[in-house]
N, C-alpha and C positions, 0 to 999 in steps of 0.2 A: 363314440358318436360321430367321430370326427371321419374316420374310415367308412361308418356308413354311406354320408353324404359324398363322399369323394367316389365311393364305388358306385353308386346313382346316378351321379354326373357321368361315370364313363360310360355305364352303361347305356344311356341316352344319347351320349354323343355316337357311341359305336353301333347304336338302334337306328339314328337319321341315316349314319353312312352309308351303312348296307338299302335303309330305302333309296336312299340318291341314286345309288348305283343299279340298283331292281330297275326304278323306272328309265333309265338311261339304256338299258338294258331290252327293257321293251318297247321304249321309243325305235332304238335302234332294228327291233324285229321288224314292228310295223313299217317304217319304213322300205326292209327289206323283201317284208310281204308285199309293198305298193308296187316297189320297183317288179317283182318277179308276174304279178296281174298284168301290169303296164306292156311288159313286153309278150307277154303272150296274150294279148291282147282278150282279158278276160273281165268284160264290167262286170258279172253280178256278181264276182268275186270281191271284184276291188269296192262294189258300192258294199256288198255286205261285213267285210272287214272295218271300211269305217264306218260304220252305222254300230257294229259291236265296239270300235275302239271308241265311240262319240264324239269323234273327230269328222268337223267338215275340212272338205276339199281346201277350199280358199283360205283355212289359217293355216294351213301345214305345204301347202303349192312351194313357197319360196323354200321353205327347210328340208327339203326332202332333194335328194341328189342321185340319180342312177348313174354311176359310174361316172361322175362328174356333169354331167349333164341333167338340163330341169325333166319336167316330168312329161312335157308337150315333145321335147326335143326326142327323148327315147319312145315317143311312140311315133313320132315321124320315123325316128332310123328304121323301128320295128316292122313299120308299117300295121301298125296297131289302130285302124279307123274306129271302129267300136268306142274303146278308152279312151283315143285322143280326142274326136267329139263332145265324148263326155265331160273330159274335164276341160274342154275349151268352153262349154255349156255351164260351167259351175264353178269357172274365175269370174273376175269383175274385166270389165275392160279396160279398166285402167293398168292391172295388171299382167293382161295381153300385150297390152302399148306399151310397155316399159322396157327397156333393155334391160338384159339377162348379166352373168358375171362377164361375157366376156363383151358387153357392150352393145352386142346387135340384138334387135328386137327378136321374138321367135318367128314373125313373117320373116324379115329380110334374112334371116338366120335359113329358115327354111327354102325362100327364091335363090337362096346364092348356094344352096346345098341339091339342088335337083329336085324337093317337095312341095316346088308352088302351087303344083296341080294337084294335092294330094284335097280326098275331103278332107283334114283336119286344118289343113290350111284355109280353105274355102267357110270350112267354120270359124275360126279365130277371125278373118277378116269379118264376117257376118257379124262377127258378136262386137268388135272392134266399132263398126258402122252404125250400132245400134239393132241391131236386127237378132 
């Protein structure tokens, strides 16, 4: 009886492990799905991905990393205006305003990187303003 219980317990413990890692697993896709929309600048890609992952934008904006960079920044580089709109349209402003990991906002990030005239910049300041 005693071997039963014991081989239950392992078995349970080594059922969680494999999920833990399945969904880290697909965390890790989607993310890498966001990043590859993002730079090719593909919204009904990237809105229909999360709409099937049933993830909004604004809980996963700060966890999701392109190449070490947030998600506004890789479509400044991209020149991605579609996406980056979009998702400047679908953070909060607060999260606009805030400095990133390495301390600059994503305007000043972007005026001091050659993107101040970009549209995704002219929308982050929009959505910043209240607009």
């Amino acid at each position: 009886m005693r071997l039963l219980s014991v081989s239950l317990a392992t078995l349970m413990v080594a059922s969680s492990i494999s999920i833990s890692s399945t969904a880290t697993a697909n965390q890790d896709q989607l993310a890498a799905n966001i990043c590859n929309y993002v730079q090719a600048d593909d919204k009904n890609r990237l809105r229909k991905k999360l709409k099937e992952s049933r993830v909004k934008l604004r809980n996963i904006y700060s966890g999701v990393s392109c190449n070490g960079d947030s998600l506004l920044r890789t479509a400044l580089k991209s020149g991605s205006n579609k996406v980056g709109t979009f998702v400047a349209k679908r953070l909060p402003a607060s999260e606009l305003g805030s400095a990133e990991a390495d301390g600059q906002t994503i305007v000043a990030w972007a005026e001091s990187n050659g993107h101040g005239g970009s549209e995704i910049t002219s929308a982050i300041k929009s959505r910043i303003a209240g607009g």
